[in-house]
C-alpha positions as CSV (number, residue, x, y, z in Angstrom):
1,X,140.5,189.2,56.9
2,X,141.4,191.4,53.7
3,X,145.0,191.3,52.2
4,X,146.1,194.1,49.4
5,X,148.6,192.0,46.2
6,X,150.1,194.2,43.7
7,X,148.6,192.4,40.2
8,X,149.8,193.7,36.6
9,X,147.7,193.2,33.6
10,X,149.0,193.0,30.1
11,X,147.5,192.1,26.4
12,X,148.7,188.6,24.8
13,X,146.1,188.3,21.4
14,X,142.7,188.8,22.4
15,X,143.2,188.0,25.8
16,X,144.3,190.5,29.0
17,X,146.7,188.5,31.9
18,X,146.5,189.5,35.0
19,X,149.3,188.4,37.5
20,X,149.9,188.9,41.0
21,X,153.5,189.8,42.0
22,X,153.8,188.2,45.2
23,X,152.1,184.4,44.4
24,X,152.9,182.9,41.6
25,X,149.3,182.7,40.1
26,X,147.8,184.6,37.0
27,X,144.4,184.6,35.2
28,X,142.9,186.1,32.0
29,X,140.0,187.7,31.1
30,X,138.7,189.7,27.6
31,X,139.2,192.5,29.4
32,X,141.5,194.0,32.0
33,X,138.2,194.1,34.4
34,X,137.2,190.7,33.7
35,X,141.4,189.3,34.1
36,X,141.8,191.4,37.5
37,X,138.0,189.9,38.6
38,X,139.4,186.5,37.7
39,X,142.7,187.0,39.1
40,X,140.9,187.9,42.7
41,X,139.1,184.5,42.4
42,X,142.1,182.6,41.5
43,X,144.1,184.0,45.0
44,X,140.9,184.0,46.9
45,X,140.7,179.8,46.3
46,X,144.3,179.9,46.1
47,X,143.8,181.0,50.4
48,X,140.6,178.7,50.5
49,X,141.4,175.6,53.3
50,X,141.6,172.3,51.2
51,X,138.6,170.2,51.6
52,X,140.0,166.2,50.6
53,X,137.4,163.7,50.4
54,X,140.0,161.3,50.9
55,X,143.1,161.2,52.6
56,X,146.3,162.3,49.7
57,X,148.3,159.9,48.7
58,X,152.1,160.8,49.1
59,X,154.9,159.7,46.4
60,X,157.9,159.6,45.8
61,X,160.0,160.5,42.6
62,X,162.8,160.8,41.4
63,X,164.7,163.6,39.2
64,X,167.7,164.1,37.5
65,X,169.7,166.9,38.7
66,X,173.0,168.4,37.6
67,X,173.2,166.2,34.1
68,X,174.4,167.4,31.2
């Protein structure tokens, strides 16, 4: 199955970032070809099934909300 994302690609230094507007992931590239080619591979693992070789571990934490 194909999906369209709306990406925007913008200098920083030497480097082009591409980001996709609807997931919070971004890439970059040395050009805006090579930061949109990366970008596709970042969302298509992003959609990848996760493959654990062991069972996750779940924690717990604790955070600090509200404190001035």
């Amino acid at each position: 199955m194909k999906r369209s994302f709306a990406a925007t690609v913008w200098r920083e230094g030497n480097w082009y970032v591409s980001q996709c507007l609807e997931l919070d992931i971004a890439s970059q590239g040395e050009s805006e070809q090579e930061a949109l080619a990366n970008l596709k591979e970042a969302l298509e693992l992003h959609f990848e099934p996760p493959h654990a070789t062991r069972m996750p571990e779940v924690r717990m934490i604790e955070v600090e909300v509200g404190a001035a």
